[in-house]
N, C-alpha and C positions, 0 to 999 in steps of 0.2 A: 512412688506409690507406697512402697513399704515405711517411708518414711513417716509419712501419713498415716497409716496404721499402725507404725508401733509408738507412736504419739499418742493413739487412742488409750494405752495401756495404764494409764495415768488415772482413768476414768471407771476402772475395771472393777472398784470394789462397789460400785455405784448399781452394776447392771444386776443383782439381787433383788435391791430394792423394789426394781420397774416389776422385774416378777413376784414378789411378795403383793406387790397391790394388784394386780392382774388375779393371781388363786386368791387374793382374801374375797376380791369382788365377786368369781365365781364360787366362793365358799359360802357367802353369805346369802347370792340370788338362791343356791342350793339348797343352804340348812337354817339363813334367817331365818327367813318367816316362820319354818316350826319351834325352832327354840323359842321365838317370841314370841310366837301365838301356840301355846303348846296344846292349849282345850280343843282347836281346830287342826292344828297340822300335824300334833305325834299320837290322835288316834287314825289318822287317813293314814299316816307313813306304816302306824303296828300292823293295819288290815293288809297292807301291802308285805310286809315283811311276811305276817301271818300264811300270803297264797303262797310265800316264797317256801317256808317250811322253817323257818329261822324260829331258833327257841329263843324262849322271854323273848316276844314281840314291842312287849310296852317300852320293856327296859331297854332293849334292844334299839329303838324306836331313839329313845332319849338319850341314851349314850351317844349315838351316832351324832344326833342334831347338834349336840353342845358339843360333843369335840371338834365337828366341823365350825361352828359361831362361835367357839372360844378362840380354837386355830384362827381363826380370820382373825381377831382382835388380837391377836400375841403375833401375826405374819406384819399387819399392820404396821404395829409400833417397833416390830424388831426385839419382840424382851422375849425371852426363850425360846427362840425360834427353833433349835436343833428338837426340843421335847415336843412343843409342837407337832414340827415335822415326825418326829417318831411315831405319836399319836394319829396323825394323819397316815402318815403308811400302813399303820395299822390297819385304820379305819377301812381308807379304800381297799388296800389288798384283800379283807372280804367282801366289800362291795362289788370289786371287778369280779374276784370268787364264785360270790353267791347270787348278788344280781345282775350280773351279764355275761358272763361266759356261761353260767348252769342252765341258764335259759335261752343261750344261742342270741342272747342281742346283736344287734348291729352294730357297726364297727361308731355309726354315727352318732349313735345312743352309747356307744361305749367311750369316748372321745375324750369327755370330760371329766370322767373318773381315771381315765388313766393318767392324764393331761396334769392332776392334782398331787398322783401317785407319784409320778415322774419326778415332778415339780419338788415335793418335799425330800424324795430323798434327793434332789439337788441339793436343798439346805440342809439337810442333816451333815452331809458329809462334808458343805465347803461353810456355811455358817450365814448369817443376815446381810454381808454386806455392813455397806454405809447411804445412809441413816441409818441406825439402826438403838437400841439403850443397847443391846447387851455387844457392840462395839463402840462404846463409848459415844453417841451420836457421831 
């Protein structure tokens, strides 16, 4: 049996990737739609941020959406991934901050920004894997 699994070890730079497209996918259901539609979805996100008490809502608002749909497109392809990820720790760490822990959310409503949180500083600190550009494909 260990045989078996240390056979797997071969396949290891590989298991980044499956997570990179797993957060880009929930990166994008997330902050798509507002970076791309920003006339509709980053003045609905500033009124939310707004109840939150979060200054510069707007800008607020827009930072958030494009570092998340940028991150998805840079987690995607594998090109910067560690700045990325940095950006994204960023990002959620006042997410989880400000909107879920300040206002007692649920662990199930909180699941996914931590999920994200986690996720990036995996990459920050071990790097894209393969596929990746910035390991050489």
């Amino acid at each position: 049996m260990n045989t078996l699994l240390n056979s797997l070890d071969r396949y290891r730079a590989y298991a980044p990737f499956l997570i990179r497209l797993v957060v880009a996918y929930q990166l994008y259901d997330a902050a798509g739609h507002t970076a791309l539609n920003p006339a509709e979805g980053l003045p609905g996100y500033a009124d939310w941020l707004t109840s939150l008490g979060f200054p510069l809502p707007m800008v607020s608002a827009a930072l958030s959406a494009y570092t998340e749909f940028i991150g998805c497109i840079l987690l995607v392809l594998g090109w910067k991934t560690r700045w990325a990820a940095l950006f994204l720790i960023i990002n959620f760490s006042l997410a989880l901050l400000v909107a879920h822990l300040a206002i007692g959310d649920t662990f199930k409503n909180t699941l996914p920004a931590l999920t994200i949180w986690a996720v990036s500083v995996f990459l920050l600190l071990n790097g894209p894997g393969k596929p990746s550009i910035d390991e050489g494909i």
